[in-house]
PARO-553557 format. One line per 3 residues: for each residue x, y, z of C-alpha. Coordinates in steps of 0.1 Angstrom, whole numbers, plus 5000, padded with zeros to 4 digits. Each point is the difference from the previous one (the first is absolute). Layout:
% PARO-553557
X,Y,Z  ...
***
This chain:
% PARO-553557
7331,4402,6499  4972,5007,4972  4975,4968,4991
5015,4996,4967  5036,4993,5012  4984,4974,5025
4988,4982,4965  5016,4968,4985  4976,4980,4988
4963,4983,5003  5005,4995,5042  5009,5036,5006
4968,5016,4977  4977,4975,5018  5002,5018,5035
4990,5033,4987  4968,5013,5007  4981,5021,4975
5013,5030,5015  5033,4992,4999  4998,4987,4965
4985,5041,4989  5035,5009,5016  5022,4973,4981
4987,5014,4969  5006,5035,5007  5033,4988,5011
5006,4983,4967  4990,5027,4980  5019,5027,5014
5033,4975,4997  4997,4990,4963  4997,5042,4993
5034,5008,5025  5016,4967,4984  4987,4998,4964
5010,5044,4998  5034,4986,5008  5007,4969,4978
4974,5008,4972  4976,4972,4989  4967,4986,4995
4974,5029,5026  4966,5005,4988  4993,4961,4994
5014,4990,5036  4979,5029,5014  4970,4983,4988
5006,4966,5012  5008,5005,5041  4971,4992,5015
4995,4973,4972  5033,4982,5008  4994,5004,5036
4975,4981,5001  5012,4975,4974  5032,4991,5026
4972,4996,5028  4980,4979,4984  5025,4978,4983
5034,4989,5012  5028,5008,4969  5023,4982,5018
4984,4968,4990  4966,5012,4974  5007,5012,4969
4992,5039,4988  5008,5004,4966  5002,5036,4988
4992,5018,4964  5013,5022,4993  5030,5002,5035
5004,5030,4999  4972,5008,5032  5022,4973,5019
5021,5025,5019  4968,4998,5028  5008,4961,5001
5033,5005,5003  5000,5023,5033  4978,4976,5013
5022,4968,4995  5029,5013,5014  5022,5023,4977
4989,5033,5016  5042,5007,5008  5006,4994,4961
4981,5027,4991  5025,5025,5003  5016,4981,4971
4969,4993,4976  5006,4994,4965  5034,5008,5004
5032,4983,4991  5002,4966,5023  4968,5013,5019
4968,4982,4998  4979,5003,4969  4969,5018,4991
4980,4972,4993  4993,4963,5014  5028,4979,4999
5004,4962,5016  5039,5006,5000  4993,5026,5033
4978,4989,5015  4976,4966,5006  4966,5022,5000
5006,5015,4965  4982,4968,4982  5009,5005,4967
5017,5030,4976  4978,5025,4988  5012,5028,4979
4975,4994,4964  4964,5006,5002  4968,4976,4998
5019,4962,5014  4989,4997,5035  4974,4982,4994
5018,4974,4977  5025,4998,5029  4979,4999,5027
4982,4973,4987  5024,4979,4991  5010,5000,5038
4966,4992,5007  5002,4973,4983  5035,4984,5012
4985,5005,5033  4972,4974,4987  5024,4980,4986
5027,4995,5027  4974,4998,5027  5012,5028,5013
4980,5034,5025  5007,5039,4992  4972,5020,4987
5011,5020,4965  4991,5034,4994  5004,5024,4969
4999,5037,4999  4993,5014,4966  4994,5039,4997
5016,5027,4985  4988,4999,4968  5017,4964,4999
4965,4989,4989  4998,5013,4967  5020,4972,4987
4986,4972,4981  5022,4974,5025  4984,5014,5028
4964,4984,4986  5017,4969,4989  5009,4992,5042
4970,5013,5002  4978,4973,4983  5023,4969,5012
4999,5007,5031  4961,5004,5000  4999,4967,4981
5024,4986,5028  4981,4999,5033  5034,5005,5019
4997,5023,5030  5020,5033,4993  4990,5040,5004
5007,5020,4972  4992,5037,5012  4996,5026,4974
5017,5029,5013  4978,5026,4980  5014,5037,5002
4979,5013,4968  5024,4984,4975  4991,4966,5006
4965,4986,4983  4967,4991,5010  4981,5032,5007
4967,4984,5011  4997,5020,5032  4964,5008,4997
4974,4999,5029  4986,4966,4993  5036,4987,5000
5013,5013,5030  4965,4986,5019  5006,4967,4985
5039,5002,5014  4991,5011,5033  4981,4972,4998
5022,4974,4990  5027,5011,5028  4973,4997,5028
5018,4974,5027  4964,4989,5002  4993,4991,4965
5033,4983,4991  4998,4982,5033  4965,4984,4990
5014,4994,4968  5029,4980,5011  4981,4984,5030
4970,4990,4971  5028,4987,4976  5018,4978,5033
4969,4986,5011  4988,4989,4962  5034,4983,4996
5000,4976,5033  4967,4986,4985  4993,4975,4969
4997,5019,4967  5005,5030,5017  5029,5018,4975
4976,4990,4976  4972,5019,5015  5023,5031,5009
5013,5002,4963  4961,5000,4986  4990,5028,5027
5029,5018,4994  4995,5002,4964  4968,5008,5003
5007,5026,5024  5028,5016,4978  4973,4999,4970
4972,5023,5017  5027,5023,5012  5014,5006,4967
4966,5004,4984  4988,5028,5024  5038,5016,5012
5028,5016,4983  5028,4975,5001  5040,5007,4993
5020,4980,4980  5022,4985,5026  4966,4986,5009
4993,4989,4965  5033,4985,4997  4994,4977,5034
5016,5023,5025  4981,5003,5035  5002,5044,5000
5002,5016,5029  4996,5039,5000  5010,5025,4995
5016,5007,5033  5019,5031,5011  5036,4997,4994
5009,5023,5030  4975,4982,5026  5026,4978,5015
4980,4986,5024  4975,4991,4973  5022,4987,4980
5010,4975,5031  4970,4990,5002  4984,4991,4961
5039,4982,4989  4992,4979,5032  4965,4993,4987
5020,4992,4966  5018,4978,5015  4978,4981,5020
4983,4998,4963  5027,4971,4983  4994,5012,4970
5009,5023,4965  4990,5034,5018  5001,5034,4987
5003,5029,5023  5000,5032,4984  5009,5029,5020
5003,5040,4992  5032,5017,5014  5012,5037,4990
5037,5000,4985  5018,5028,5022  4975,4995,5025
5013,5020,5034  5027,5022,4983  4981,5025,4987
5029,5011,4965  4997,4962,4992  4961,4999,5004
5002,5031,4972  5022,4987,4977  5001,4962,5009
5016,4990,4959  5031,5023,5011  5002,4985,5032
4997,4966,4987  5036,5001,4998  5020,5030,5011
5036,5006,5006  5013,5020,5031  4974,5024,5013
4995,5028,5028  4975,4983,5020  4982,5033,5015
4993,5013,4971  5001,4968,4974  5023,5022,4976
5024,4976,4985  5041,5009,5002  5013,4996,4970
4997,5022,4968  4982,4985,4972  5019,4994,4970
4994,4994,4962  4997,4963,4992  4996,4973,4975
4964,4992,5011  4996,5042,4994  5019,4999,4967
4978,4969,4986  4965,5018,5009  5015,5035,4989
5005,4986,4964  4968,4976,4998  4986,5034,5006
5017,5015,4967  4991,4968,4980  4966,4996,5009
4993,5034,4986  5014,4992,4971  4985,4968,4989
4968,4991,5016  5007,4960,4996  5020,5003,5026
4991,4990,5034  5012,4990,5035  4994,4965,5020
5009,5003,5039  4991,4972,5024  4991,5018,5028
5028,5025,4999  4992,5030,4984  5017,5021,5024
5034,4977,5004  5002,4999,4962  5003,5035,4995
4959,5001,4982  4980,5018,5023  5006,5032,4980
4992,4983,4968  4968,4980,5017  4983,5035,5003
5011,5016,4969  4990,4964,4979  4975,4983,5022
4985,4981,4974  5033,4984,4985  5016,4992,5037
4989,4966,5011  5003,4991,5039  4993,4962,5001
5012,4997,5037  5024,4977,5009  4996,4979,4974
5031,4996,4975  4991,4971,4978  4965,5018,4993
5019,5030,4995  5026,4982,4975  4975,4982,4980
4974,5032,5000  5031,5019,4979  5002,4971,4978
4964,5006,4990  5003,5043,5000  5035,4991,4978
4982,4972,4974  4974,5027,4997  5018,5030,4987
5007,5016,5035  5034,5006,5012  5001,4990,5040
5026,5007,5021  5004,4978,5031  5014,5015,5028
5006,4969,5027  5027,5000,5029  5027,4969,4985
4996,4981,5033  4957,4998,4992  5008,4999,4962
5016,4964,5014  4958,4990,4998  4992,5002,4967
5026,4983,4985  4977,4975,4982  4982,5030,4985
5027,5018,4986  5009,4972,4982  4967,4985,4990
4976,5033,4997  5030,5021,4987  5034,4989,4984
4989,4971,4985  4978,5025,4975  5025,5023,4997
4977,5026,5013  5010,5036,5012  4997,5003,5033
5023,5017,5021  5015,4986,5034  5008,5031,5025
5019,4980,5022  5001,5022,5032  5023,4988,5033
5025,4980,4977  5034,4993,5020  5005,5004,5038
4967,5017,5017  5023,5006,5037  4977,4993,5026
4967,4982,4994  5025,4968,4993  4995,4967,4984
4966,5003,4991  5004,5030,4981  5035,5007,4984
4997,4998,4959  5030,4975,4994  4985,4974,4980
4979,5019,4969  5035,5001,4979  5004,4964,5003
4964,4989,4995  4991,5029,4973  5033,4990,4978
4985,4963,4992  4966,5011,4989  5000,5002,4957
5004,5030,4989  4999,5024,5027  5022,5033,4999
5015,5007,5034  5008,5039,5006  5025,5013,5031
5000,5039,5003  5030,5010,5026  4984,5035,5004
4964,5013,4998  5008,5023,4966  5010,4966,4991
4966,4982,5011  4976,5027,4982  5021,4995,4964
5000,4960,5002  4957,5003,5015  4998,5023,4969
5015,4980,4973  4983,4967,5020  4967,5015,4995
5003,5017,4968  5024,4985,4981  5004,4964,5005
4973,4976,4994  5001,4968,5019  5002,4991,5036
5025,5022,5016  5009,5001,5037  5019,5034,5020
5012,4993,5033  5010,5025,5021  5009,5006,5042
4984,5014,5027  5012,5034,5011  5018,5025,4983
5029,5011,4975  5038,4987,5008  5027,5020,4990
4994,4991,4960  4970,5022,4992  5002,5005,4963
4987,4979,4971  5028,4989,4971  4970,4972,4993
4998,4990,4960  4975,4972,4992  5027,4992,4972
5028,4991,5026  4995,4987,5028  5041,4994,5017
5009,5034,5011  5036,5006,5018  5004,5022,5024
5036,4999,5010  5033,4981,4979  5025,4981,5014
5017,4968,4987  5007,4984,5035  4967,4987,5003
4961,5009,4991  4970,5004,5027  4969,4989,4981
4969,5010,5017  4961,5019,4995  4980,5025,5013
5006,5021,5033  5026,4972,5009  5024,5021,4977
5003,5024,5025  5021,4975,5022  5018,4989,4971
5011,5037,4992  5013,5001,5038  5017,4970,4998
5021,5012,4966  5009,5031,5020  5014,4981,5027
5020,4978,4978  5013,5029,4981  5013,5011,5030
5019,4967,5005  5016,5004,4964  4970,4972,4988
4981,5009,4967  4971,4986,4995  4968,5006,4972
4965,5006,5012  4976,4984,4976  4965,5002,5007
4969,4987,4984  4968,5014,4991  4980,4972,4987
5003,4963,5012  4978,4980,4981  5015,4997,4972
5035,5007,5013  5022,5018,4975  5031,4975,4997
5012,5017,4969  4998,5030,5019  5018,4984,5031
5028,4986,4979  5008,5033,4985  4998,5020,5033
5026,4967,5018  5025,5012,4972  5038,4987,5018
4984,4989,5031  5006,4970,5012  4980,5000,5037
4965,5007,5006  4978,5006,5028  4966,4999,5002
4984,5020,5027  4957,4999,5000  4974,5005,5031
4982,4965,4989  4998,4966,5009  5001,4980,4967
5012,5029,4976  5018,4999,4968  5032,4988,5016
4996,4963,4982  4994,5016,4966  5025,5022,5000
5027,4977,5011  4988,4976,4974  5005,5021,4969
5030,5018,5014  5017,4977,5019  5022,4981,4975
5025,5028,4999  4993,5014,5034  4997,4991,5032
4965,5013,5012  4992,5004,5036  4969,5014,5018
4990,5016,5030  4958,4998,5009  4980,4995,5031
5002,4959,4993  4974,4974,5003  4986,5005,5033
4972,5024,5011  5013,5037,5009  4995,5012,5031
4987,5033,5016  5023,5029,5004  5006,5037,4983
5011,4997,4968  5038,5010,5005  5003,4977,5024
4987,4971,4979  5025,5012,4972  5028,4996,5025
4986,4966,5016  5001,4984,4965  5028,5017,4983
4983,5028,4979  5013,5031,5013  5031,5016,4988
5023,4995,5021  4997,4956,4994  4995,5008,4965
5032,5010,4999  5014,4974,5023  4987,4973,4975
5019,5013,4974  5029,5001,5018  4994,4967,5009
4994,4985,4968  5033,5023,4980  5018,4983,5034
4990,4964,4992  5019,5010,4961  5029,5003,5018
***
């Protein structure tokens, strides 16, 4: 039996010896590469973090402390460590266990984590229930990834400085994170600072001063006047500056070092910082190379790292293609990406246009309100955002962009079902939230000709705030472009027994389900639309001609199902089939289009249903 399936938990990882804990890492590597070329998933990041989480589970007991993760992605180490080593075989798939944190599997995941730059909100606000309820777990956040390039990450940041509550926030830093101060003086002064010997004499000077009258009182004044010489004559960080006690920068892939300085944090009880350097990919030599297209990869040959399946043309490639086209056109325009030039399709146009493509890292309501200022300036910017981290700037589009009427375009990347990333990141809520800002003009391409005419006349030819949402992947089987800006209600197929009313790819399964009907002697009209804010009812009414049922078939939670059935549902009877009011779970995408009612086949059933209930 290997050392890592001997591992379930803090009591098993605490009899290994530093040998044995070299091998558990090798042995954990060399599994998430067999599993991960199987299942697809989150590689290069969970690479990185072995030896990191390793030593986390030694040190601290998940069972009962609290490990909060940003962004979960690098929890798949956690997870073989806590038990679910069998469940990988099913990973991200359908009724298998998720791809990131989640409390619903299992006790040791402490909180979800699928949006950048929170743990330390979370984490602290555990830390501080603890101190209210009187309660004895230690609370530790792991930020990396980039995840501390947002603005909330400084927020945590500051109150929990400000706080005084015992927690260890470690800085995962793989060169994307911030803080570069690495220099020689820095690394003597944290060598320093993680010396057993001098944090021992500080905590033994800081216990004896508080058994004695005015002691605190004399440990504050030292302390202060400590902290004051050291900042005059040594480079400082600002963790430091903010209140943090810093300790590092540490090797990421030393576990045995890392043992050793989380148990000096902890012996600390303090707001500690522990900032460590680990290598994305590290031990898989394709992933070391090309850690962003490891970050997340679908099935892969794991000898040579070549992935299996052929790459086809998508939405994300058809947005960047025609940015491309417009930017040499019209030199206004320009691109916004929050750290995702490559997912958005922009890494072509971030070396043609280097100066007009603006990475802000994962910061969306920075991003949104920056295009505000390009767009009230006489620039044209063109936001290209996943819909599931558009969710983060909501505030901003509103405040810093509709409410002036300004021209700034929403490329709304994701939208719909996402497969099998899950809750955290399927796009299901932007129709509902986008439709009630003022204003705002809400595109649907169903094909990617479709997507570069509607981004065209978005950019070019509209003037206000416009937003184009589009899905992940590639082309159904509707691949041309009928699109007029002048009418927006298009039917695709005629039939007076009932009308399918759907929008973008989703008309695929609608066309299916008309086939199958017709087969059954049913006749139904496939209406789709192409713009849903503001909804053509004029349009809808004309298209409804003779019909008297209507179904309403979207990939959203909180669609236009209420609109539509209030304007057209005094002659009709309206009914709707969507992914409901709860969150959507992980799972291709066909089989999440069968598990809620979206695929052909129950399309059709639900009209049959509803012509049955006629009769």
């Amino acid at each position: 039996m290997s050392i890592l399936e001997k591992m379930n938990g803090q009591q098993a990882l605490a009899q290994l010896n530093e040998a044995q804990r070299a091998d558990l890492c090798r042995e954990i590597r060399a599994f998430l590469v067999d599993h991960v070329s199987k299942t697809g998933g989150h590689l290069a990041s969970n690479l990185g973090v072995v030896e990191l989480t390793v030593a986390l589970e030694t040190v601290y007991n998940t069972e009962k402390d609290r490990l909060v993760f940003d962004v979960g992605h690098q929890s798949y180490v956690h997870k073989l460590l806590t038990g679910r080593q069998a469940d990988f075989e099913h990973l991200r798939q359908f009724g298998g266990i998720a791809g990131f944190p989640k409390p619903s599997e299992s006790d040791t995941d402490a909180f979800v984590a699928g949006h950048a730059s929170s743990s330390v909100s979370i984490a602290l606000g555990m830390a501080r229930a603890r101190t209210l309820m009187n309660e004895d777990y230690d609370v530790v956040a792991l930020i990396g990834d980039g995840a501390a390039t947002g603005g909330m990450a400084y927020e945590g940041l500051n109150d929990a400085a400000d706080s005084k509550e015992p927690l260890l926030i470690i800085l995962n830093d793989n060169e994307m994170s911030i803080d570069r101060n690495v220099g020689g003086m820095s690394k003597h002064l944290s060598k320093l600072r993680t010396k057993d010997r001098y944090l021992g004499m500080k905590q033994h000077y800081r216990d004896v001063l508080a058994k004695i009258p005015g002691g605190k009182a004399v440990y504050s004044a030292t302390s202060h006047v400590k902290g004051w010489i050291k900042r005059s004559i040594l480079p400082t960080t600002v963790f430091e500056n903010m209140g943090l006690t810093y300790l590092g920068p540490v090797d990421g892939h030393d576990v045995n070092e890392l043992i050793r300085v989380m148990r000096v944090a902890k012996e600390l009880r303090s707001p500690v910082l522990l900032h460590v350097f680990t290598q994305k990919g590290c031990g898989y030599l394709p992933a070391e190379e090309k850690p962003s297209k490891y970050h997340g990869v679908g099935k892969f040959d794991p000898e040579t790292g070549e992935t299996l399946s052929s790459k086809k043309y998508t939405f994300s490639d058809a947005f960047g293609d025609t940015m491309l086209q417009l930017a040499a056109e019209d030199d206004r325009i320009c691109a916004i990406t929050a750290a995702m030039p490559g997912g958005t399709g922009l890494l072509n146009f971030k070396e043609k246009y280097p100066a007009r493509l603006f990475d802000v890292g994962i910061a969306e309501e920075h991003a949104t309100s920056m295009a505000g200022g390009l767009a009230k300036q006489g620039m044209v910017p063109v936001l290209a955002l996943y819909s599931t981290f558009l969710q983060r700037a909501y505030d901003q589009i509103i405040q810093d962009i509709a409410m002036l009427k300004l021209h700034a375009v929403l490329a709304v990347d994701r939208a719909g079902l996402v497969g099998e990333d899950g809750e955290t990141h399927h796009g299901v809520f932007d129709v509902g939230f986008l439709r009630q800002v003022p204003g705002m003009r809400i595109l649907c391409p169903a094909s990617c000709a479709e997507l570069k005419d509607m981004l065209r006349w978005a950019v070019k030819d509209y003037n206000g705030p416009v937003a184009v949402r589009y899905p992940r992947g590639a082309d159904g089987d509707f691949t041309a472009s009928n699109w007029d800006p002048e009418a927006s209600v298009f039917s695709h197929r005629h039939g007076k027994d009932a009308a399918i009313i759907t929008y973008g790819t989703l008309v695929n399964n609608a066309l299916a389900a008309a086939d199958i009907l017709q087969e059954q002697g049913i006749h139904v009209s496939v209406i789709r639309l192409t713009q849903l804010a503001p909804i053509s009812f004029s349009g809808l009414e004309s298209a409804l001609t003779g019909i008297r049922h209507v179904i309403i078939a979207e990939e959203s939670c909180g669609g236009i199902h209420e609109a539509v059935a209030w304007e057209l549902g005094r002659d009709r009877s309206v009914s709707s089939i969507d992914l409901g009011s709860n969150f959507v779970t992980h799972g291709s995408i066909a089989q999440l289009h069968k598990q809620y009612g979206l695929d052909g086949e129950s399309i059709a059933q639900k009209v049959k249903e509803v012509l049955s209930n006629e009769n």
